[in-house]
C-alpha positions as CSV (number, residue, x, y, z in Angstrom):
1,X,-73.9,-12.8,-175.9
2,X,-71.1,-14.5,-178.5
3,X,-67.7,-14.6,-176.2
4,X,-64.5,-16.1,-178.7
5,X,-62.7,-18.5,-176.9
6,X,-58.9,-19.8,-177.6
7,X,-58.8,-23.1,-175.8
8,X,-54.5,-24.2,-175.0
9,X,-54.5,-28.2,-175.3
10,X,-56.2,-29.2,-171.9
11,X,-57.9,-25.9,-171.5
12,X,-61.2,-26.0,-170.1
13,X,-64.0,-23.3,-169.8
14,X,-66.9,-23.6,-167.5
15,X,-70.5,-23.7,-169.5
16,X,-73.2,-22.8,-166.7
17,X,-76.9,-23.2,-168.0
18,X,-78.6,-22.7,-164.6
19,X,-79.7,-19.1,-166.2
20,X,-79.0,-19.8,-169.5
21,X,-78.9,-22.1,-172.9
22,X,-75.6,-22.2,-174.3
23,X,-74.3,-23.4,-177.8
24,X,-70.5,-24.2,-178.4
25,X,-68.8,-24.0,-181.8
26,X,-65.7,-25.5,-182.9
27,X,-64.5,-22.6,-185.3
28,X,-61.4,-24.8,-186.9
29,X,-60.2,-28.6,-186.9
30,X,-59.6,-29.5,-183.2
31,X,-60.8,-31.4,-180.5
32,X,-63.2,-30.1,-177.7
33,X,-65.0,-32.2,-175.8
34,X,-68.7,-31.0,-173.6
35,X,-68.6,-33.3,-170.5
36,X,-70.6,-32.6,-167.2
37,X,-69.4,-32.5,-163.5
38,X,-69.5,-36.2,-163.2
39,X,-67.0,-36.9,-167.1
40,X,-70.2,-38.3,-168.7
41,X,-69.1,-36.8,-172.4
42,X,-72.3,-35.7,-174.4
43,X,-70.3,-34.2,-177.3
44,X,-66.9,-34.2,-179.0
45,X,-66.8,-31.4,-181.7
46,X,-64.2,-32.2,-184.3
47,X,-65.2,-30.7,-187.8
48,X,-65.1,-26.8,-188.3
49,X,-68.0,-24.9,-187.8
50,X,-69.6,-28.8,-185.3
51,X,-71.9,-26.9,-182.7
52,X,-73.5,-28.3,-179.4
53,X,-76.6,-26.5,-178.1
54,X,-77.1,-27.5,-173.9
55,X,-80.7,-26.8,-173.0
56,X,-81.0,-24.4,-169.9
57,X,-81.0,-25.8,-166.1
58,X,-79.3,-28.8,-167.1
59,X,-76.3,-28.2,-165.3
60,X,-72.4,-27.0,-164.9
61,X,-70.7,-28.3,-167.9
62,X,-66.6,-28.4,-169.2
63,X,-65.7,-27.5,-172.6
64,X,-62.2,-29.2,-172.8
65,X,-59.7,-28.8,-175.7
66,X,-58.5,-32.5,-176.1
67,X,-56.4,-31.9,-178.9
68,X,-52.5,-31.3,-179.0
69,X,-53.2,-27.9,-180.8
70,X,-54.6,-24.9,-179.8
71,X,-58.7,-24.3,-181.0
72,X,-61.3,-21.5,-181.7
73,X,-64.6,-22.0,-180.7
74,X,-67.5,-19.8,-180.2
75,X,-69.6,-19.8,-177.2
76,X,-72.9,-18.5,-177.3
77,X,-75.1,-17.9,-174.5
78,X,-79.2,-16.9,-174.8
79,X,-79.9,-15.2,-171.5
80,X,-83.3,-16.0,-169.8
81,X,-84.6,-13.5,-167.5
């Protein structure tokens, strides 16, 4: 499943890979960091077309825009069954 996300600036969207791996992609220039529940950052996507693939059962993570503009990005999500 591909869901299109605008992120506002300090917009964030859950990422849940209990079920799941999920890749994020930063569709123009912006800022989006992929933290987890306890702000340890793995990623900061700031190039068009950047991506961040989170492996499945690793956790609840936060895609935040960090950026004083709104962003595109691309969330992609390989269900597991």
């Amino acid at each position: 499943m591909v869901d299109h996300v605008v992120l506002s600036a300090g917009e964030e969207l859950k990422l849940d890979t209990t079920n799941n791996t999920i890749t994020v992609v930063l569709c123009d220039a912006g800022s989006v960091q992929i933290k987890n529940e306890n702000d340890v950052v793995f990623a900061t996507l700031q190039s068009a077309f950047e991506m961040f693939t989170l492996a499945i059962g690793t956790g609840v993570f936060t895609a935040e825009n960090i950026g004083s503009s709104d962003c595109n990005i691309l969330v992609f999500r390989e269900f597991i069954y």
